[in-house]
C-alpha atoms as a printed R data frame, in Angstrom:
   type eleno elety resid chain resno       x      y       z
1  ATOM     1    CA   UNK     A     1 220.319 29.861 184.893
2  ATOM     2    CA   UNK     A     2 223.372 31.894 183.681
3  ATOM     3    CA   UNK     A     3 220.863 34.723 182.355
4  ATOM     4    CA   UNK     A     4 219.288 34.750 185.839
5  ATOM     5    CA   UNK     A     5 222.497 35.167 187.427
6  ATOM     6    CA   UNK     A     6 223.580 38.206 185.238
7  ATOM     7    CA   UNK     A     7 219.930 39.875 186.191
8  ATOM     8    CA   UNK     A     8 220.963 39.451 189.586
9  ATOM     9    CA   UNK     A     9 218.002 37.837 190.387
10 ATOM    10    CA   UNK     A    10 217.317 35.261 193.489
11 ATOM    11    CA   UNK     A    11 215.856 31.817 192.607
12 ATOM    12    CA   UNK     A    12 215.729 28.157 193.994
13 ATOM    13    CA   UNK     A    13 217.551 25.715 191.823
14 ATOM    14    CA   UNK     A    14 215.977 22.079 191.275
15 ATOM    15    CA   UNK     A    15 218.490 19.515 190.143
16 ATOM    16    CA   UNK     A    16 216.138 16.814 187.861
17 ATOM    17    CA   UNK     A    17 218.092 13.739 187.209
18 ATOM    18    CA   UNK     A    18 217.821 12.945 183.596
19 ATOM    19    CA   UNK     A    19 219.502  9.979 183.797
20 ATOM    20    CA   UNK     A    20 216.881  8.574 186.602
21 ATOM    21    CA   UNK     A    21 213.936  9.728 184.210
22 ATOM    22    CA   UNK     A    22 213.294 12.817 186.974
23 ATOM    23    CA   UNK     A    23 211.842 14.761 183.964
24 ATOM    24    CA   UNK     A    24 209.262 11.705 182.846
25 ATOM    25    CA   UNK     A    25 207.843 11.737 186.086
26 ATOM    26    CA   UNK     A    26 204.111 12.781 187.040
27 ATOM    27    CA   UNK     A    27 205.339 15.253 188.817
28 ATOM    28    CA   UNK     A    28 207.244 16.879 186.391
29 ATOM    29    CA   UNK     A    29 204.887 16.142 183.927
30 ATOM    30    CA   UNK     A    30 202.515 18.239 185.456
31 ATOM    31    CA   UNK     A    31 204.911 21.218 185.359
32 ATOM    32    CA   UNK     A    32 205.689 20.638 181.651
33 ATOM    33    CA   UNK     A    33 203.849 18.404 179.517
34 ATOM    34    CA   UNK     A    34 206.727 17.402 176.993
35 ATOM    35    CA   UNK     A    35 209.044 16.618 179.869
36 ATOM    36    CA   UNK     A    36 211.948 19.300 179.230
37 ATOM    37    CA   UNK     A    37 213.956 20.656 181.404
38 ATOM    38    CA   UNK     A    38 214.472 24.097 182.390
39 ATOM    39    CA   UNK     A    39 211.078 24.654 183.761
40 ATOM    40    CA   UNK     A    40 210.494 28.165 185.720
41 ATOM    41    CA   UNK     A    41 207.933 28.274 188.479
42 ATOM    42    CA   UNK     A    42 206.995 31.060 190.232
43 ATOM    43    CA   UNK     A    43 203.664 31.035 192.234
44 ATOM    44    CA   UNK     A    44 201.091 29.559 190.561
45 ATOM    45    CA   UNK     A    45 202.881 30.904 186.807
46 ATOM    46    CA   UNK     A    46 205.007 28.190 185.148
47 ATOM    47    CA   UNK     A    47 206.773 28.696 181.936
48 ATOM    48    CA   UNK     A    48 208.812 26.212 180.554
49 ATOM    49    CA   UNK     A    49 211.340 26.486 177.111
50 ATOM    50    CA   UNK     A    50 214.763 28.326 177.513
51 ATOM    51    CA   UNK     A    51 213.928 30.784 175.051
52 ATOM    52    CA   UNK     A    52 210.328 32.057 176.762
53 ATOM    53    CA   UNK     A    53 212.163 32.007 180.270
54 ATOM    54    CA   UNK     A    54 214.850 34.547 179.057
55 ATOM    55    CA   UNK     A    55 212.001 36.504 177.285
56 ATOM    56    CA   UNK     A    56 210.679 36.784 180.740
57 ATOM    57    CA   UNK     A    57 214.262 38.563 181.892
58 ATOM    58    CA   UNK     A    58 214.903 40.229 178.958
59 ATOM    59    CA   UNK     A    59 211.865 42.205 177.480
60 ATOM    60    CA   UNK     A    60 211.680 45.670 178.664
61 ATOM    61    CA   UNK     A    61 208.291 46.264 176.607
62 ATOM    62    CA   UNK     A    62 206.451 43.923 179.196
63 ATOM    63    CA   UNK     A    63 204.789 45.603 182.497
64 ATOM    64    CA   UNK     A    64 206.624 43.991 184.981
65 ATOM    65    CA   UNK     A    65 202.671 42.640 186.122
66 ATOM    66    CA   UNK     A    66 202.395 40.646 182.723
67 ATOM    67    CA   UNK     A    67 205.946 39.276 182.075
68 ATOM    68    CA   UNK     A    68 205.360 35.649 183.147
69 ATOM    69    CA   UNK     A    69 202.025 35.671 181.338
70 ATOM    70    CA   UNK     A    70 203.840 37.200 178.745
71 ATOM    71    CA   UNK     A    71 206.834 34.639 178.475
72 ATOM    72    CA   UNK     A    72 203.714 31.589 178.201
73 ATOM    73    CA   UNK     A    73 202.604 32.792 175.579
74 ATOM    74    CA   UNK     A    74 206.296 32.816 173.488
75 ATOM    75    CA   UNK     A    75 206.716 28.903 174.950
76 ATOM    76    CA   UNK     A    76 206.705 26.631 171.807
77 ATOM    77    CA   UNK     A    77 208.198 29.654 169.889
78 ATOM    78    CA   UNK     A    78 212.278 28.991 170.906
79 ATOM    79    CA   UNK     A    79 211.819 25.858 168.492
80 ATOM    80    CA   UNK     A    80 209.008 26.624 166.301
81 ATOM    81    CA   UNK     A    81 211.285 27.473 163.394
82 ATOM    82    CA   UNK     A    82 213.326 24.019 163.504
83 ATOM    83    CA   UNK     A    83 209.986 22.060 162.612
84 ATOM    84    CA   UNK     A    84 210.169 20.956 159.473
């Protein structure tokens, strides 16, 4: 959220309730499968993972067309390398 501040960019924030199990729900489930939290949404595009949301913001390389398709396709990779 702090990244999408600095880009200056507009959004709607979502609270989810960890405590109450808001990220366990089918709901949410739907959105991401493993039940983390953030999750970005925008249209019919969801990407979910810290580290492929700020991809999204942050690589210039990306036409602005494929950046959320883009940032899917780096989910899983924010943790990848703490698998062992």
């Amino acid at each position: 959220m702090i990244a999408i501040k600095d880009f200056g960019l507009s959004f709607d924030y979502v609270a989810v309730n960890m405590a109450k199990g808001e990220r366990l729900t089918p709901e949410y489930l739907q959105l991401n499968p493993l039940g983390y939290v953030p999750v970005l949404v925008d249209g019919d595009t969801v990407v979910f993972e810290s580290f492929a949301i700020l991809m999204n913001f942050v690589e210039d390389k990306v036409c602005p067309d494929e950046k959320l398709a883009w940032a899917q396709c780096h989910t899983g990779k924010g943790f990848a390398g703490k698998i062992y």
